[in-house]
N, C-alpha and C positions, 0 to 999 in steps of 0.2 A: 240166403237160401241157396245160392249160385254156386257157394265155398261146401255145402251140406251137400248139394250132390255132385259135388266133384270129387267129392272124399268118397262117398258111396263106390264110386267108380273107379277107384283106385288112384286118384287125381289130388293132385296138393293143390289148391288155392292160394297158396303163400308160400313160393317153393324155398325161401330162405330160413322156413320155419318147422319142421318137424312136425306132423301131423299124426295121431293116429285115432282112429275110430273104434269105439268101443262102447256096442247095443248103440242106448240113448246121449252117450256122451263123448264130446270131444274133446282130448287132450292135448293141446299143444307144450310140451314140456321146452324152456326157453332159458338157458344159462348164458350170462356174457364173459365173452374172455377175447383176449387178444391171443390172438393165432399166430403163429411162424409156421407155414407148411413146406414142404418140399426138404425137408433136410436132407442130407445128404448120407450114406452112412456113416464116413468120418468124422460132420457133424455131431448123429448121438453119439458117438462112444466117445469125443470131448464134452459136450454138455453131462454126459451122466456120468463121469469119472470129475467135472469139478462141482457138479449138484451134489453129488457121494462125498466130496471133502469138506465143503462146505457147510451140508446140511445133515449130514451124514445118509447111510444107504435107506431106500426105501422102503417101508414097510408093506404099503401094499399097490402092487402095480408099480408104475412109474411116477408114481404119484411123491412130491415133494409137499414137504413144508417151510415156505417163506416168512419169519416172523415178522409184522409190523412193525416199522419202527417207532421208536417211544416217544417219537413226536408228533405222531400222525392219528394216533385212537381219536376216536368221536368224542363226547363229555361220558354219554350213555357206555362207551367201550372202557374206557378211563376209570369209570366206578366198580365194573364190574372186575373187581380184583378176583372172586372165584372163576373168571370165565379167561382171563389171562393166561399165558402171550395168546393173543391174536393172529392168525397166520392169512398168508394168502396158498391157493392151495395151485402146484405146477404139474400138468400132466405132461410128462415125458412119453413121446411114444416111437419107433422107427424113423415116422417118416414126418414128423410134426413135435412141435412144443405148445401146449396151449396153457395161459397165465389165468387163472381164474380172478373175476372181479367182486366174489361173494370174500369178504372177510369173515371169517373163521374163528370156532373155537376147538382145540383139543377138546379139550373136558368137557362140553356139552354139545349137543347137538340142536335146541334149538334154547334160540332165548333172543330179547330183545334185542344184544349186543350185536347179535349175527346178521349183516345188512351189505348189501351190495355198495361197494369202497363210494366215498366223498368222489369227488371231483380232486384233491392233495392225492389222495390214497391213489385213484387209479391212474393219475398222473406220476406217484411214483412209481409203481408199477409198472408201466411199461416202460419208463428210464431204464429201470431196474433190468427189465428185459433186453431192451433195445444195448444198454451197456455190455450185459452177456454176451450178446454177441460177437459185439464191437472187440471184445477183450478174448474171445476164443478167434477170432479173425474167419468167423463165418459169414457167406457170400447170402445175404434174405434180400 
């Protein structure tokens, strides 16, 4: 009840979590990703010219697609041959890179296969990140 009129009041009850208030219901909308903030601006303009070679350029936003590798799908990801590659999805922005943990389909937007990464998956992931870095010689 404490969290319901602190929202009322313009108050987050759980300031790490995005609140908003709307009539009788509340939404907390909750994505996981692992974060890089503070980049620098020499930072983006080597991450988005070797994400651009790489992956090639964006289609929308800053927005990348990482494909799963083919050793990593679930059983349920693995079957679903119409719902293949698998991505992980990378938001590029100025002053930030964030690695999303939802694995992804191009061609569908929802389906069983679509599930926030294993414990393998998000452990590649942020290798995958952390190596980024490592290899453009940026200071996180």
């Amino acid at each position: 009840m404490l969290g319901f009129i602190l929202l009322i009041f313009g108050l987050n009850p759980i300031p790490d979590i995005p609140c908003n208030y709307f009539g009788d219901m509340i939404s907390s909308p909750v994505m996981k990703h692992y974060v890089i903030d503070e980049l620098r601006p020499g930072d983006y303009e080597k991450l988005r010219i070797c994400l651009d070679e790489r992956y090639g350029p964006c289609r929308m936003g800053g927005i990348y697609w990482i494909p799963l590798p083919d050793d990593l799908p679930t059983g349920l990801q693995a079957s679903h041959a119409e719902c293949r590659p698998h991505y992980f999805a990378v938001d590029l922005e100025f002053d930030r890179i964030s690695f999303e943990f939802l694995v992804r389909s191009q061609n569908r937007m929802r389906c069983d296969c679509i599930a926030y990464a294993t414990n393998a998956q998000r452990e590649w992931l942020m290798r995958f990140a952390d190596n980024l870095m490592e290899e453009l010689e940026l200071i996180t």
